[in-house]
C-alpha positions in Angstrom: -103.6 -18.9 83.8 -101.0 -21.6 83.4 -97.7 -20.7 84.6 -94.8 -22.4 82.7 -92.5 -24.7 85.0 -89.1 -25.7 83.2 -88.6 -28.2 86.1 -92.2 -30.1 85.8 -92.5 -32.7 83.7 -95.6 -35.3 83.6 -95.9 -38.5 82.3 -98.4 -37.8 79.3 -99.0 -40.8 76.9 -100.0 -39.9 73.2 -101.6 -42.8 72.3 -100.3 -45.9 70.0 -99.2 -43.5 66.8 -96.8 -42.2 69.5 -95.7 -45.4 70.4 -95.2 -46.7 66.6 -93.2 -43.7 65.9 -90.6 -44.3 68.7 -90.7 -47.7 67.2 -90.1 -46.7 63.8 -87.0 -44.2 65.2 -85.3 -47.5 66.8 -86.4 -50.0 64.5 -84.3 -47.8 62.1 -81.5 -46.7 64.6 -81.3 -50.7 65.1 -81.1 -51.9 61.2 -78.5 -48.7 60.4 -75.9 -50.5 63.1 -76.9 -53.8 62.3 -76.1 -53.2 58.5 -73.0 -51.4 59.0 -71.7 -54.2 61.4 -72.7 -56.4 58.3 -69.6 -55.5 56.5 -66.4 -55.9 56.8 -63.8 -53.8 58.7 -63.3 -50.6 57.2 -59.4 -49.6 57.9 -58.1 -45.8 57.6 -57.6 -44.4 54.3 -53.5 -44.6 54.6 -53.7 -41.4 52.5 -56.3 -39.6 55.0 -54.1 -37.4 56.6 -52.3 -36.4 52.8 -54.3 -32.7 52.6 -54.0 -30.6 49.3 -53.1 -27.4 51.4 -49.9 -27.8 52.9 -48.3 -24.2 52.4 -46.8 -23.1 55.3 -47.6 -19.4 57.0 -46.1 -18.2 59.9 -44.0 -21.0 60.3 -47.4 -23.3 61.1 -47.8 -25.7 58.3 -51.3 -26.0 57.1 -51.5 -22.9 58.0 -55.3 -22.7 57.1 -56.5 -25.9 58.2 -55.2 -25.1 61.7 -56.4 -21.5 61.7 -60.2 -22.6 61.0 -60.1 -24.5 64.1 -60.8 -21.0 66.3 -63.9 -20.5 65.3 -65.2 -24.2 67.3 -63.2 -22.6 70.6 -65.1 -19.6 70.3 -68.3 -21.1 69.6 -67.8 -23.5 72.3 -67.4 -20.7 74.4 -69.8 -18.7 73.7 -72.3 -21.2 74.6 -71.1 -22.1 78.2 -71.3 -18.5 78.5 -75.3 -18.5 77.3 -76.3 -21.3 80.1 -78.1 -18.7 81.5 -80.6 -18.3 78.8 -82.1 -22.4 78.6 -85.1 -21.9 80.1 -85.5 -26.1 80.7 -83.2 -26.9 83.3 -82.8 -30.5 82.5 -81.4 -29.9 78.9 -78.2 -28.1 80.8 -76.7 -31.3 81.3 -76.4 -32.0 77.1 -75.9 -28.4 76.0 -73.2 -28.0 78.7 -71.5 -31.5 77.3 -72.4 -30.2 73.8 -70.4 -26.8 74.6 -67.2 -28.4 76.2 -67.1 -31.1 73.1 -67.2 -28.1 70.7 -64.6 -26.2 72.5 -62.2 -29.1 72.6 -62.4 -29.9 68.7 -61.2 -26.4 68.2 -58.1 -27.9 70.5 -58.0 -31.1 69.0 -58.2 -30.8 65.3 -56.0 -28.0 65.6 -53.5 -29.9 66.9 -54.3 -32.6 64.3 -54.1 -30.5 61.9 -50.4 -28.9 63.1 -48.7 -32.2 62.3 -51.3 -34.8 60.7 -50.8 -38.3 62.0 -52.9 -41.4 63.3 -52.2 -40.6 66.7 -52.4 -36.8 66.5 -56.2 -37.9 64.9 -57.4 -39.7 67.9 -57.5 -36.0 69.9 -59.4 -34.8 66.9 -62.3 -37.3 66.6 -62.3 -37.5 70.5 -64.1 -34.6 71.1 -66.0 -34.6 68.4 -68.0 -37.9 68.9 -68.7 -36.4 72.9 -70.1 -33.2 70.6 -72.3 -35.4 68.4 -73.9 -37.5 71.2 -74.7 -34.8 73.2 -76.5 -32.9 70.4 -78.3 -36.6 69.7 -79.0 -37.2 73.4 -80.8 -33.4 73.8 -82.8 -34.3 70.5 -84.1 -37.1 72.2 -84.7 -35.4 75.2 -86.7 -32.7 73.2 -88.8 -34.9 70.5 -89.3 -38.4 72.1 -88.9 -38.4 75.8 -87.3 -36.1 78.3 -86.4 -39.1 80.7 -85.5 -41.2 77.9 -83.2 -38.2 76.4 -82.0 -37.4 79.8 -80.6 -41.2 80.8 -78.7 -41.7 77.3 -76.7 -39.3 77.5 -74.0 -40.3 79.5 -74.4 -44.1 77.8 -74.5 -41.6 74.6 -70.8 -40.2 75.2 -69.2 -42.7 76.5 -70.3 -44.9 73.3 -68.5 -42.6 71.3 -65.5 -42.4 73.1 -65.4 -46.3 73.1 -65.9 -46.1 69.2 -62.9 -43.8 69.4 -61.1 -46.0 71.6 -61.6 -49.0 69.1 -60.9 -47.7 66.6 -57.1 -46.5 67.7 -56.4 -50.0 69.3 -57.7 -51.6 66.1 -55.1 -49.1 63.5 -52.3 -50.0 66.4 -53.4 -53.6 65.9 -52.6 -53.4 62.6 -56.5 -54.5 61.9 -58.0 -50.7 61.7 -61.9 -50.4 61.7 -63.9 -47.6 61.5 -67.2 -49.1 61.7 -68.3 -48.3 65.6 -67.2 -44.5 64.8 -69.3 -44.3 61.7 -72.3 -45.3 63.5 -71.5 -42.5 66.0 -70.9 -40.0 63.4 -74.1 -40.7 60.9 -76.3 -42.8 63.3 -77.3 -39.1 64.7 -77.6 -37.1 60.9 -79.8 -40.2 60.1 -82.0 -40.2 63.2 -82.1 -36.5 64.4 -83.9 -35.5 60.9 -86.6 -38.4 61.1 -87.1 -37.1 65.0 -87.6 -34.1 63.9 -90.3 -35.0 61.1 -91.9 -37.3 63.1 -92.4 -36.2 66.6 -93.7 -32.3 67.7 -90.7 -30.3 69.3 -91.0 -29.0 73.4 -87.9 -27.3 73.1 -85.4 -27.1 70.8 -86.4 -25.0 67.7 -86.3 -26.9 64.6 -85.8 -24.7 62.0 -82.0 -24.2 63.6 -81.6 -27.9 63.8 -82.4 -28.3 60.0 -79.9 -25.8 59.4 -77.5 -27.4 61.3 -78.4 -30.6 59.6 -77.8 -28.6 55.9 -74.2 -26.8 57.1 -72.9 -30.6 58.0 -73.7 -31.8 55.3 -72.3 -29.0 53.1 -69.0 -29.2 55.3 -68.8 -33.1 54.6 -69.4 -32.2 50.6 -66.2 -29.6 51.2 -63.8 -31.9 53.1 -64.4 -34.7 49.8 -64.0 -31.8 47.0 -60.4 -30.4 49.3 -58.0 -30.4 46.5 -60.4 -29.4 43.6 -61.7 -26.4 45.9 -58.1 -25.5 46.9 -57.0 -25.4 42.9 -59.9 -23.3 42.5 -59.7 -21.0 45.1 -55.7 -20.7 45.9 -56.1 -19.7 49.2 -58.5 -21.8 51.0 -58.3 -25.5 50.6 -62.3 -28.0 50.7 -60.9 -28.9 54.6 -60.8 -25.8 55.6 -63.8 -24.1 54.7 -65.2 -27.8 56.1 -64.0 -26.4 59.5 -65.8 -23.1 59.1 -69.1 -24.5 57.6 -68.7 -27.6 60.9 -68.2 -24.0 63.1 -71.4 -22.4 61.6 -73.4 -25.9 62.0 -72.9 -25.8 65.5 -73.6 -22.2 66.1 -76.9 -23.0 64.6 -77.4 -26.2 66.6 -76.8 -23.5 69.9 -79.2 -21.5 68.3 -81.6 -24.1 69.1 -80.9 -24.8 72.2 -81.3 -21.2 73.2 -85.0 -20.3 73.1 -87.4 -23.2 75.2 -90.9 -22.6 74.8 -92.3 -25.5 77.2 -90.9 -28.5 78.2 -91.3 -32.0 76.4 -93.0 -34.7 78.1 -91.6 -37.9 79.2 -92.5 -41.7 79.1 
């Protein structure tokens, strides 16, 4: 009987349609940030921050699209406290990250969101481009190498901080461009779901990660439809229910994280 080892991973090579998937993953990572470095600069909406709710409750205007911030604190939260039950020691490091990225946006955004302005945004996207590179980084880990998973994410965050960091010297600049914080946003939905259809899991459950995959994408369809879902509703404006369909996504995505079966193999 084979006892399972969280700790022990072995080099195990799967042959050459291994190796031509891992190509095909960064042959299309590479033509994705290629292409979107093909165009030109793409400046901030100057009506970005111009939401449809902006009632006022409890003296906190917004009231709503502050309030729906919680929910990434707790969830955050929640996590760190669930460390315990990752059975693969080496995927602490990103869902620790991933936790503490999580807990922040609930800090950020909310504070965004109190008094919406270029400079408020930077301590929104922040913490968010430290949650999505972590989450990338432990996909990695899971479907295509451990070591290779393991060593990007640190080169992972600090990428999107430094698309963050652009991006606010470029708006103060007077030349704004979002293109490096795109990458880091949609590079990851783009890669994690052709990872996950092209390489066998060790770890990470996909079924969660698909439904985290189909929350974000319903949360991005909310935030563009915010003033027709706010006219429609009366109470709840498209951003907010964003924020609680983002908070769901990432429960799920700590729903995979959770349960490790065996550990993934490395290069």
């Amino acid at each position: 009987m084979t006892l399972f080892r969280p700790t022990a991973f072995t080099d195990r090579p799967d042959g050459g349609a291994g190796a031509a998937r891992r190509w095909l993953v960064g042959a299309v990572a590479a033509a994705a940030i290629v292409a979107a470095f093909w165009l030109d600069r793409v400046p901030q909406d100057p009506g970005y921050h111009e939401f449809a709710d902006r009632s006022v409750l409890f003296g906190v205007p917004g009231f709503w699209n502050v309030a729906t911030n919680l929910p990434f604190l707790f969830v955050g939260l929640i996590g760190l406290a669930r460390r315990s039950r990752l059975r693969v020691q080496s995927q602490r490091a990103p869902h620790t990250v991933f936790c503490v990225g999580v807990a922040l946006v609930g800090f950020g955004s909310a504070y965004y969101h109190w008094a919406p302005s270029t400079a408020a945004l930077l301590w929104d996207r922040l913490p968010m481009t430290v949650a999505f590179m972590s989450l990338f980084s432990a996909v990695i880990q899971d479907r295509v190498s451990e070591r290779l998973g393991r060593n990007l994410l640190w080169p992972l965050v600090i990428a999107g901080v430094a698309s963050i960091a652009w991006w606010y010297w470029s708006e103060l600049a007077g030349r704004g461009d979002l293109r490096a914080y795109a990458v880091v946003q949609f590079l990851p939905m783009l890669l994690i779901p052709l990872m996950l259809l092209l390489f066998r899991g060790h770890g990470l459950r996909a079924g969660w990660l698909w439904a985290t995959l189909a929350a974000y994408v319903l949360a991005k369809l909310a935030e563009y439809f915010d003033a027709a879902i706010y006219a429609a509703s009366g109470i709840l404006s498209g951003h907010s229910i964003k924020h609680l369909l983002a908070a769901v996504a990432v429960w799920w995505a700590m729903r995979a994280f959770s349960d490790y079966k065996s550990p993934a193999r490395a290069l």
